[in-house]
C-alpha positions in Angstrom: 34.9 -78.0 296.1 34.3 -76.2 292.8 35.1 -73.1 293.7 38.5 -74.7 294.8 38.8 -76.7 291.6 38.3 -73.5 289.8 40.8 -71.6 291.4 43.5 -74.7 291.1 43.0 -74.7 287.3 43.3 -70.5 286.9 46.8 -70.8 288.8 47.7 -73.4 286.6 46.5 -71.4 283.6 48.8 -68.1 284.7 51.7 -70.4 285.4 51.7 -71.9 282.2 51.0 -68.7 280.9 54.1 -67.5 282.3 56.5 -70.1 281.6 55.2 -69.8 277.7 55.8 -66.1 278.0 59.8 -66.6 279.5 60.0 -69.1 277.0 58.9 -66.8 274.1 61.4 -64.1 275.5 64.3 -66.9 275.7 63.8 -67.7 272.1 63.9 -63.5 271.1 66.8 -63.6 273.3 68.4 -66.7 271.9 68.1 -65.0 268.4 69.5 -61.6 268.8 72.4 -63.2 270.9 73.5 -65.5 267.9 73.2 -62.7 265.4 74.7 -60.4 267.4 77.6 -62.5 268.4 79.7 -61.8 265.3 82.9 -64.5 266.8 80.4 -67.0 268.0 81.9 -67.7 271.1 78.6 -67.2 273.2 79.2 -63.9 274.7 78.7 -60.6 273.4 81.3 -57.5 273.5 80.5 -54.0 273.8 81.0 -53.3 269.8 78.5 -56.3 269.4 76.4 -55.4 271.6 76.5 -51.6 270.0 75.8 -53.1 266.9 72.8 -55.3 267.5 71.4 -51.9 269.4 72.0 -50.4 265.7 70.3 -53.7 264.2 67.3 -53.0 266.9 66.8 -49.3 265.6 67.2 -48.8 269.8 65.9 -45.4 270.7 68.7 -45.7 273.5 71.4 -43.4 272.3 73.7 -46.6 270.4 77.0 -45.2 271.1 80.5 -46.7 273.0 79.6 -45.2 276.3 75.7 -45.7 276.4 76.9 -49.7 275.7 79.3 -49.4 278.7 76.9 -47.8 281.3 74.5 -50.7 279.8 77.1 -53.6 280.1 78.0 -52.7 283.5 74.4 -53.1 284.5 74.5 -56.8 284.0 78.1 -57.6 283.6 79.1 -58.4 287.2 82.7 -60.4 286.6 83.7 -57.1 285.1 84.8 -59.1 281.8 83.1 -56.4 279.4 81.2 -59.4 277.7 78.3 -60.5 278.0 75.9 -63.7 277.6 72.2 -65.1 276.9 71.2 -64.3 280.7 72.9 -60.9 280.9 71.4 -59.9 277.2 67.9 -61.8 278.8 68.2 -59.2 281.9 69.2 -56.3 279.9 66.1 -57.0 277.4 63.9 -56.9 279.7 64.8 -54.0 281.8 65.3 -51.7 278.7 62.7 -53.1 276.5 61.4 -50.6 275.4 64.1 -48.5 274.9 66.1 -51.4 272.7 63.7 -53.6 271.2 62.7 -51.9 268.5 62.5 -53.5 265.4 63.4 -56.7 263.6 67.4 -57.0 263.3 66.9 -58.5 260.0 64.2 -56.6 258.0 64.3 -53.8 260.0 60.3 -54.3 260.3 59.0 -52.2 264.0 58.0 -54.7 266.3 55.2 -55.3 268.7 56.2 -54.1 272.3 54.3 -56.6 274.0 53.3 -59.3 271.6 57.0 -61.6 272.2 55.0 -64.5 270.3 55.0 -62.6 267.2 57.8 -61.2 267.5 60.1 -63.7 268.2 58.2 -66.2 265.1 58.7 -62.7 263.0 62.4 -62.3 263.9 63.0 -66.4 263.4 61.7 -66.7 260.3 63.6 -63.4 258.9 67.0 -64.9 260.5 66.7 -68.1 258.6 65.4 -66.3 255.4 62.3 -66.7 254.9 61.0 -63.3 254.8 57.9 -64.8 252.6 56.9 -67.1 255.5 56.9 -64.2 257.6 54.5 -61.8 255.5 52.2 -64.6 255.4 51.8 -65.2 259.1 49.3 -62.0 258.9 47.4 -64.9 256.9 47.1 -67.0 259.8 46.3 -64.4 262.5 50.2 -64.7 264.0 50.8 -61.1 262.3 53.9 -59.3 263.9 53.3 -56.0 265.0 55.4 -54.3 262.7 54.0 -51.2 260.7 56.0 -51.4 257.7 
């Protein structure tokens, strides 16, 4: 029975883990996708999306045709726009390639520490670059080198 107990409570541990983890990536997402949408109407263009790929530092090649092949990936209406879950899916699959560093400081961030990251990239967005440079003071130190 304890075994079983035990085995219940480590599923529910990786679940939770997992759901913190989409929610960590939602909030990057949410972030870059505000910033990035220059017009604010919710969806993202391919000069928008060009430019947050500039704001990323993406080691993708950032030019009209390497945002094209990437917006057809995701964009499935054909609209050339895309929104918070077609950014989300394009995130993820190029990660590493795109996510680079902070659009707003320009700081290299952690490729696999979304927690930091996204706090980092928050707290830079809404000015408060000071809070961010003290987070190393609190052990929540993005992964940026700079």
């Amino acid at each position: 029975a304890a075994a079983g107990k035990e085995r219940a409570l480590r599923a529910e541990l990786a679940s939770s883990g997992e759901r913190v983890e989409r929610l960590q990536q939602q909030l990057i997402w949410q972030v870059l996708l505000q910033v990035a949408d220059a017009d604010q109407d919710g969806l993202l263009s391919a000069e928008e999306l060009l430019k947050l790929m500039e704001m990323l530092h993406s080691t993708a090649a950032a030019t009209p045709s390497s945002v094209q092949q990437l917006l057809a990936e995701v964009d499935s209406s054909g609209s050339g726009r895309i929104g918070a879950q077609q950014l989300s899916q394009l995130l993820n699959k190029h990660r590493q390639q795109l996510l680079k560093a902070c659009p707003f400081s320009s700081a290299l961030l952690h490729p696999s520490d979304d927690l930091s990251n996204a706090v980092y990239m928050w707290l830079q967005w809404k000015g408060t670059g000071a809070a961010a440079a003290g987070l190393r003071g609190i052990g929540l130190s993005p992964g940026f080198c700079t």
